[in-house]
C-alpha positions as CSV (number, residue, x, y, z in Angstrom):
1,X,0.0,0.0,0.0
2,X,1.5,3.5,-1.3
3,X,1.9,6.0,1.7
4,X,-0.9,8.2,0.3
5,X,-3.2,5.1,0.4
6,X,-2.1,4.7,4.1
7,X,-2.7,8.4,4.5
8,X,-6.4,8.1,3.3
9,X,-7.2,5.1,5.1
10,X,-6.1,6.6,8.2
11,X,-8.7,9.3,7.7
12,X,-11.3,7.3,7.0
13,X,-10.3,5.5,10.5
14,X,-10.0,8.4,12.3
15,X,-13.5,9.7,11.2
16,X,-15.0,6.0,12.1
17,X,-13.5,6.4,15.6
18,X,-14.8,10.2,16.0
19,X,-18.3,9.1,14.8
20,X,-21.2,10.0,17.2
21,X,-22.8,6.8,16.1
22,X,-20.1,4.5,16.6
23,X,-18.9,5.9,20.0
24,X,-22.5,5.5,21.2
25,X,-22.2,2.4,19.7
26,X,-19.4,1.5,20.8
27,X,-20.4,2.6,24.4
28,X,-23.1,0.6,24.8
29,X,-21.6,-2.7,23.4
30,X,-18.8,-1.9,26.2
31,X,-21.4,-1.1,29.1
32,X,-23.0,-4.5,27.8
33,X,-20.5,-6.6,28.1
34,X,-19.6,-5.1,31.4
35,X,-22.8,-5.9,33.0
36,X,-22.6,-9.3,32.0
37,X,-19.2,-10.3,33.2
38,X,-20.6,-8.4,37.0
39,X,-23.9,-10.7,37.0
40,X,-22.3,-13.4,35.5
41,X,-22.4,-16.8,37.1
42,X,-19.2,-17.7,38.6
43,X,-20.1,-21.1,38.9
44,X,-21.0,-20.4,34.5
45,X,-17.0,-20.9,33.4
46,X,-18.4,-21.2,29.8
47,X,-20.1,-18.0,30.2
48,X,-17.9,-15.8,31.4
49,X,-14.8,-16.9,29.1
50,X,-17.1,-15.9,25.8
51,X,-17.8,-12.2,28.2
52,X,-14.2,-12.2,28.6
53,X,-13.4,-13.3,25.0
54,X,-15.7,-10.9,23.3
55,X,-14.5,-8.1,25.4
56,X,-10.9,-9.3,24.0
57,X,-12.1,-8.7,20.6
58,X,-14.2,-5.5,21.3
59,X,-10.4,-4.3,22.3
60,X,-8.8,-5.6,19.9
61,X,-11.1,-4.0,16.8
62,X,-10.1,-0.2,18.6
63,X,-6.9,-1.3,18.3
64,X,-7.1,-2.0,15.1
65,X,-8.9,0.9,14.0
66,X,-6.5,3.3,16.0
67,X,-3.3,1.5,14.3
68,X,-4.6,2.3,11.0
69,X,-4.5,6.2,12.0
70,X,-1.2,5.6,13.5
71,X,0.1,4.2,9.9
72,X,-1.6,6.8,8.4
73,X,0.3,9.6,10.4
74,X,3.8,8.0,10.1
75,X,3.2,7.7,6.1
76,X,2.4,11.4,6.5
77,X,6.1,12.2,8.1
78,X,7.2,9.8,4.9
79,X,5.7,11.5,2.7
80,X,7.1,15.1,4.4
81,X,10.3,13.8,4.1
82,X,9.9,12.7,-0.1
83,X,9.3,16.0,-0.6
């Protein structure tokens, strides 16, 4: 991928993560799968690993999305320094 492609994407990603909807979104998956690790079973091992597992990959997908912006902003410097 060419550093202005990089560059793009990470605009793209940093309006996704800026996005009223997808913070609220985002928000309310989070408080969700908070409240059901706290009233989770803890006898329900099963349960709680697939809470714990899809809070993994809740993380995981920011992280993502936020590394994209990060690649975006270092192909910016590259692209400074082309020039």
């Amino acid at each position: 991928m060419t550093p202005e492609q990089r560059k793009f994407r990470a605009v793209d990603a940093k309006q996704l993560l800026e996005s009223p909807i997808f913070v609220e979104a985002w928000e309310a998956v989070e408080k969700h799968l908070s409240m059901a690790a706290l009233t989770c079973d803890p006898d329900d091992q099963k349960k709680a690993q697939r809470i714990i597992i899809s809070q993994q990959l809740l993380a995981a997908v920011k992280r993502e999305i936020t590394r994209i912006v990060q690649d975006g902003l270092m192909a910016e410097i590259q692209l400074s320094e082309i020039e």
